[in-house]
Structures are given as structure tokens and as C-alpha cells.
C-alpha positions in Angstrom: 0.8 -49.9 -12.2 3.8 -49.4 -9.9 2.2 -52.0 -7.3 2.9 -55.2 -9.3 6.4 -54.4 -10.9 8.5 -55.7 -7.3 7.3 -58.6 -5.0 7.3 -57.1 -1.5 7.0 -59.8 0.6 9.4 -62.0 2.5 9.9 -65.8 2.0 7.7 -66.2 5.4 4.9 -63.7 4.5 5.1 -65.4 0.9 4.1 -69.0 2.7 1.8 -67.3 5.6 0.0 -66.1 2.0 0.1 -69.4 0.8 -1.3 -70.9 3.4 -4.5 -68.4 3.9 -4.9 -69.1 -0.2 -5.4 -72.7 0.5 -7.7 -72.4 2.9 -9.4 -69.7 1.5 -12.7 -71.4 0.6 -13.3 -72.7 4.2 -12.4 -69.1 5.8 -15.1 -68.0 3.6 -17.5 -70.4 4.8 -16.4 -70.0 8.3 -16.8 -65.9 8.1 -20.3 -66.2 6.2 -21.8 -68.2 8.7 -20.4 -66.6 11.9 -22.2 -63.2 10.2 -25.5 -64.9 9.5 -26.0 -67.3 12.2 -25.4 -64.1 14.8 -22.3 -64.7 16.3 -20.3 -62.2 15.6 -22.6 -59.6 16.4 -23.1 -61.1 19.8 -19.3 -60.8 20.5 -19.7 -57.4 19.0 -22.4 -55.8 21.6 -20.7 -57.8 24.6 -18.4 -55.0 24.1 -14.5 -54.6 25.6 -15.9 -57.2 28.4 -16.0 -60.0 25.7 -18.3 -63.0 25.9 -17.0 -67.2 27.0 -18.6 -69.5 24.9 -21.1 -70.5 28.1 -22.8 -67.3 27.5 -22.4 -67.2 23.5 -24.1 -70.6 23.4 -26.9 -69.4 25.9 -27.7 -66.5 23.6 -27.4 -67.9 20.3 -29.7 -70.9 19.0 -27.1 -73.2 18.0 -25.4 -75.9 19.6 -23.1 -75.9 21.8 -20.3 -77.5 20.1 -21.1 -75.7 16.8 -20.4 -72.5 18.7 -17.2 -73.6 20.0 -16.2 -74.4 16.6 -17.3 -71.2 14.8 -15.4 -69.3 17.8 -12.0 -71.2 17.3 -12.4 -70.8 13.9 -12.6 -66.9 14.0 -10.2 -67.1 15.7 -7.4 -68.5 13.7 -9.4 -66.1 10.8 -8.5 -63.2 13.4 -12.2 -62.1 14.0 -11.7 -62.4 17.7 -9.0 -62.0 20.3 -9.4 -64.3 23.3 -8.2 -63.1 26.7 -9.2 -65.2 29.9 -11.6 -67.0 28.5 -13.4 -64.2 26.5 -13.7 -63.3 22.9 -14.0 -60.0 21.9 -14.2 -59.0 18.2 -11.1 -57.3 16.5 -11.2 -54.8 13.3 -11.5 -57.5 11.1 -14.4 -59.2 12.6 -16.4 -55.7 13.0 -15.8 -55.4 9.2 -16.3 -58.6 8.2 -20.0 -57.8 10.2 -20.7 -53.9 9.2 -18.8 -52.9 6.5 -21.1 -53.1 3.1 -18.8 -53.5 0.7 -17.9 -56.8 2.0 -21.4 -57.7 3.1 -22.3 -57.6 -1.1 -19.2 -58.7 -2.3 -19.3 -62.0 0.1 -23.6 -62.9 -0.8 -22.9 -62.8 -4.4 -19.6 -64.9 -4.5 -21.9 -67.3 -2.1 -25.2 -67.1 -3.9 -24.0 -66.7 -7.5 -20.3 -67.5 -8.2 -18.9 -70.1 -5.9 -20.2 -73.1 -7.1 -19.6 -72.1 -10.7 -15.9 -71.6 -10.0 -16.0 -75.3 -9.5 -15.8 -75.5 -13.4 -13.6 -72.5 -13.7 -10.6 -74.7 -15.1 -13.1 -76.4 -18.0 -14.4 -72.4 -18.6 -11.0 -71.5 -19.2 -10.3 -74.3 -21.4 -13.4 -73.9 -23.4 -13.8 -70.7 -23.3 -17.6 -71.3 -22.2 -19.5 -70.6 -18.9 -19.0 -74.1 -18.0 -20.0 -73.0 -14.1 -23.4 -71.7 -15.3 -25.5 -74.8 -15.1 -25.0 -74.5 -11.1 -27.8 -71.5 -11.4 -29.6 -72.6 -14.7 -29.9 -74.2 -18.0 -28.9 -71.0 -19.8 -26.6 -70.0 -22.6 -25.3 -66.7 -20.6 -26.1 -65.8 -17.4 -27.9 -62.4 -18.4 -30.4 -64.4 -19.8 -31.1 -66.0 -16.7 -31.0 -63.4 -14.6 -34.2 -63.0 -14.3 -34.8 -66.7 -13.3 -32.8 -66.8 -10.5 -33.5 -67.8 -7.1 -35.3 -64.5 -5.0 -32.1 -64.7 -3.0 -29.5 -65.1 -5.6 -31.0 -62.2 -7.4 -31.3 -59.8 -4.6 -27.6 -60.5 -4.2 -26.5 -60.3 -7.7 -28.8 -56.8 -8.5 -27.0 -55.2 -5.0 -23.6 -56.1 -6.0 -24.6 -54.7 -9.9 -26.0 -51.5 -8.4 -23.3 -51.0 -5.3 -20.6 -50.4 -7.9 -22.8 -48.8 -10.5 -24.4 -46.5 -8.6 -21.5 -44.6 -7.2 -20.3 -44.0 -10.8 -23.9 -42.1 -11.7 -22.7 -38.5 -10.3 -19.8 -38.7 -12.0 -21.2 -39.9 -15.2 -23.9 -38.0 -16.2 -22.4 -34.7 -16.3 -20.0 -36.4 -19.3 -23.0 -38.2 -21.3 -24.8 -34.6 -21.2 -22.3 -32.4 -22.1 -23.6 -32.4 -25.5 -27.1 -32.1 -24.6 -28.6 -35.2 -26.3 -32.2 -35.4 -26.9 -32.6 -39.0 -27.3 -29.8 -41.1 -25.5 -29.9 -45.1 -26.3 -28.9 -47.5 -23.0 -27.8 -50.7 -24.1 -28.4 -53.4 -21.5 -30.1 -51.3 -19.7 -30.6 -54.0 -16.8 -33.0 -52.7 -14.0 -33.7 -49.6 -15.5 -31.8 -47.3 -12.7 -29.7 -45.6 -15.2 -32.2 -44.4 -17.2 -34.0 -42.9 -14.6 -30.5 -40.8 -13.3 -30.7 -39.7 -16.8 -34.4 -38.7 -17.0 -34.2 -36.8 -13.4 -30.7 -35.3 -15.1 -32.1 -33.7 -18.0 -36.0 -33.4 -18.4 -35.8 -32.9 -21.9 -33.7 -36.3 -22.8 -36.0 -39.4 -23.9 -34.0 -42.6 -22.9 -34.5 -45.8 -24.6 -33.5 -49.5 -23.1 -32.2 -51.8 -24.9 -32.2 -54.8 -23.7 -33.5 -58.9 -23.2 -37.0 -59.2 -23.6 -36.9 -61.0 -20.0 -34.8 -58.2 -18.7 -37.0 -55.3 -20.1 -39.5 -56.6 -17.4 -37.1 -55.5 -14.4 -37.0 -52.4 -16.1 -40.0 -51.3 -17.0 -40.9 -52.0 -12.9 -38.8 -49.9 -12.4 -39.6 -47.1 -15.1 -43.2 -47.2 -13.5 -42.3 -46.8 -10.3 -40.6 -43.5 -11.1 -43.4 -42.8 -13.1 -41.2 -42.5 -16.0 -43.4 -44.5 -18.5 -43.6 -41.2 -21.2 -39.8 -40.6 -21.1 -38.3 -43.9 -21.0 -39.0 -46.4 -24.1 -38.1 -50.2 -24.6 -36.1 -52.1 -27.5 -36.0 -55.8 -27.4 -32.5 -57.3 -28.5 -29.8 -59.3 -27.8 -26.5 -57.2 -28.7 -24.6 -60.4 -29.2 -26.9 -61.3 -32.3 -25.2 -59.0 -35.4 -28.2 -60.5 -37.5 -30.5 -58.5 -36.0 -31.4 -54.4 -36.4 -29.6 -52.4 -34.4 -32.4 -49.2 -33.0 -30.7 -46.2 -34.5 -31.0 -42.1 -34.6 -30.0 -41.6 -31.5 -27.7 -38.4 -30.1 -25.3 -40.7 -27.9 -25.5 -44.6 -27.1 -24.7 -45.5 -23.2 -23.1 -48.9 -23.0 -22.4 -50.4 -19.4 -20.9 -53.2 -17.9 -21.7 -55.4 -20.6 -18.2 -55.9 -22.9 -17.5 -59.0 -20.2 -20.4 -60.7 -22.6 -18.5 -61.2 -25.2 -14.7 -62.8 -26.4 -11.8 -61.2 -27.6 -13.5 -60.7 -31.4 -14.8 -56.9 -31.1 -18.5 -56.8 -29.8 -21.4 -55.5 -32.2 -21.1 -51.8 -33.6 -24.0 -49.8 -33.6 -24.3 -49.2 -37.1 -23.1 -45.5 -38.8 -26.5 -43.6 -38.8 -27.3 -45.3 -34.9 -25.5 -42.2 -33.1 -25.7 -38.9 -34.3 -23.2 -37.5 -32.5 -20.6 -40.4 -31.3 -19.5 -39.9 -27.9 -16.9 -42.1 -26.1 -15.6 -42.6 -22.9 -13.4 -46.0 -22.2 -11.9 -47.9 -19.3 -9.4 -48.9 -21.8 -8.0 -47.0 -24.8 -10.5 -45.0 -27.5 -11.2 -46.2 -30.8 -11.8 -43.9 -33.7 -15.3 -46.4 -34.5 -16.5 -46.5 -30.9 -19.6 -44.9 -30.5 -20.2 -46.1 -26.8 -19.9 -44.4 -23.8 -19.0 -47.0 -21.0 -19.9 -46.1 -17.0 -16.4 -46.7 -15.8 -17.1 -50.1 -13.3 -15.2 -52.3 -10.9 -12.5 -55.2 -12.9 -14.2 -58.0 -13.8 -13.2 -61.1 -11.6 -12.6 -64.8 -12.9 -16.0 -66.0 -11.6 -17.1 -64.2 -14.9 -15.2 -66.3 -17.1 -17.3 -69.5 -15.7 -20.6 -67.8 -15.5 -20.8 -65.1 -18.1 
């Protein structure tokens, strides 16, 4: 963590900073809508020629002063260069338009997490997802998950599975090492996990566990993989230590899911759960865990008021 032991900026790239921080949430805005309402990619396929706003706001079914203004604004952002009279769109605005990463990562801070933040301070305080009642009257936002709007969950599930999915290769050749027979997924979520592991090894069964209300997403899931007589379902909610833990199982898959609870450690499988305990951890290895965890991107603050 060499990065963050020197501050490498000067005093004037320090307030430049600053100043894009306190504006941040408008840029956001800004950027969001200049994606989704066309404009950039209009700029984009006028090419080196560039486009004036007279021919931007004859192609694009907005008004014309709301052009001019999403124009000016990108470009103080530095989505455009102007020259004559012409915008044409710069590296940042063809990534802000193609690149995926930043396509997810902007729809789910929009869809899911940006009111929330609202109420990060009071989350913080609390310790409570104070932002959650923006999305639903929920305890946690897993539970709700499935409740969301179609949008907000289509968003949420392609952020979930754009980080999780590139972490399957790598993954599976560690959980199967060992060869287990019966391998138990808690929070299994959509199911998609399961199924890398069933197409891994055809002789592993795979059981999710799991919210009832989440099991649903998954068992669509199992069945359209045609999974149904490899892949099994446990109803639970991990966070409730008063309830039986499924158990006999060769290795227990655990992903994504530690943000769910506090500092206190979260529920242990119990000794006779995991046959043959099998860890691998984003942070330092316990001699109880019995997890493995699919390594996954840092958990952001908009976690802290939602989660």
C-alpha cells in the first residue's frame, strides 16, 4: 500500500480536486444524462468533423436550450473539445459512453445508491442502513432485493455479476482442489455460481443457501441450466444464529456477503457443517474459518447506508 503513504499532489491540483469533489454529484448527473439522452453518441459518430449545437439539436429530441446546456456542461466535465464552433468528444467522453465498467458502476450508484447516501451521515452514526427506505421498507437490503424496481434490479444484479464473474476462472480451480462432493454456497444470490461449479466438476452436488425470496432468482436460474438434479435449496438467513445451520458438507463457498454484518464475527458454520475446512480470505486466515470467500471488488460507503 505504497500509494497512500505520500500525498503527491501540489497545493493547486489539491484545490482543482476540491473543487471536482464538490461538484461531484452534479457532474454525475450531467454525464448520466448526456449518455442516456444520446448526446454523446451523436458527438461521437460526427467524428473528427465535430458537430455545432444547430445540428446536435436537429438530431436529438430535446430542446434546444437543454442541449446547449448539456454541451457546456461536458464541457467543463472534459467530455468534449470545442474548436470553431464544434464539439468533438475527447477520451473521457468515449469512456464515459463505451467503456462497461463505468456504464454499471454509474446505473447502480443512480438506481440504487445515491439517494441513500443522502442519510449516509445518520448510517454512520447509527450504525444502521438509514438510506434504505429510499428503495423499500426493509431491514437489509438483501431482503429486498428482490422487490426492487425492474430497473434498479437489472442494475444492481449487473454490477453484482460484472465483478463476480471475472473472479469464477480463477476460483474454481482453488474450491476443487480437494475434489468435494457436496460443496454448500452461502448466499447463493442468482444462482450463477453454482452453476460454474456444476459445469466445473460433474460429480459435485451444490446446495444454496439462501433467503427464501432470493432462492426464487435462483432456482430460475438452476432451471434454465437445467441444473434442477444437481443443484439443491436451503432456506436461511445467515445473520439469525438461532436457526440450524445445513451441515455435512466437503467445503462451504461464502461470497460477498461479510458487508452484511458489523464488526462482531458473523455466524460459524457449526464443527460437523464442513468436512474438510477450506479457506481462502481477502483479509488474514483464521484457524475457525471454514469459508472460502470469491475474492471481490472493496466495498464502497454507499454499503454502510444501504446494507
Amino acid at each position: 500500500m505504497n500509494y497512500f503513504r505520500n500525498d503527491p499532489k501540489t497545493a493547486y491540483e489539491a484545490l482543482s480536486e476540491a473543487q471536482r469533489i464538490a461538484f461531484a454529484p452534479i457532474v454525475f448527473q450531467a454525464c448520466r444524462v448526456l449518455r442516456n439522452s444520446g448526446v454523446l453518441e451523436r458527438v461521437r459518430h460526427s467524428g473528427s468533423a465535430g458537430m455545432t449545437l444547430d445540428e446536435a439539436a436537429a438530431a436529438i429530441e430535446l430542446p434546444r436550450y437543454g442541449i446547449k446546456v448539456l454541451l457546456e456542461s461536458g464541457l467543463g466535465i472534459g467530455l468534449f473539445c470545442l474548436n470553431e464552433g464544434r464539439f468533438t468528444l475527447t477520451k473521457l467522453g468515449f469512456t464515459m459512453l463505451r467503456d462497461p465498467m463505468t456504464r454499471i458502476n454509474m446505473d447502480v450508484v443512480h438506481e440504487v445508491c445515491y439517494r441513500g447516501m443522502f442519510d449516509l451521515d445518520k448510517a454512520v452514526r447509527e450504525g444502521k442502513p438509514a438510506g434504505l427506505k429510499t428503495l423499500g421498507d426493509w431491514k437489509t437490503f438483501y431482503e429486498g432485493l428482490s422487490s426492487l424496481t425492474p430497473q434498479a434490479r437489472k442494475s444492481w444484479l449487473a454490477f453484482d455479476h460484472y465483478y463476480s464473474d471475472m473472479a469464477f476462472p480463477a476460483a474454481l480451480p482453488l474450491v476443487f482442489a480437494v475434489h468435494p462432493k457436496r460443496l454448500l454456497d452461502v448466499g447463493g444470490n442468482t444462482g450463477k455460481w453454482a452453476v460454474q461449479c456444476a459445469r466445473f466438476d460433474p460429480d459435485a452436488r451444490i446446495t444454496i443457501a439462501d433467503l427464501p425470496q432470493q432462492l426464487e432468482f435462483a432456482r430460475e436460474t438452476i432451471h434454465r441450466n437445467h441444473l434442477e438434479h444437481r443443484v439443491d435449496f436451503f432456506a436461511i438467513d445467515a445473520r439469525d444464529e438461532s436457526k440450524p445451520f445445513p451441515e455435512g458438507f466437503d467445503a462451504i463457498w461464502m461470497s460477498q456477503f461479510l458487508d452484511c454484518f458489523g464488526t462482531a464475527s458473523p455466524t460459524k458454520p457449526p464443527p460437523s457443517a464442513c468436512n474438510r475446512p477450506l479457506f481462502i480470505s481477502r483479509a488474514s486466515p483464521t484457524a475457525t474459518a471454514k469459508c472460502i470467500i470469491r475474492p471481490t471488488s472493496c466495498a464502497v460507503s454507499a454499503r454502510a447506508a444501504l446494507s
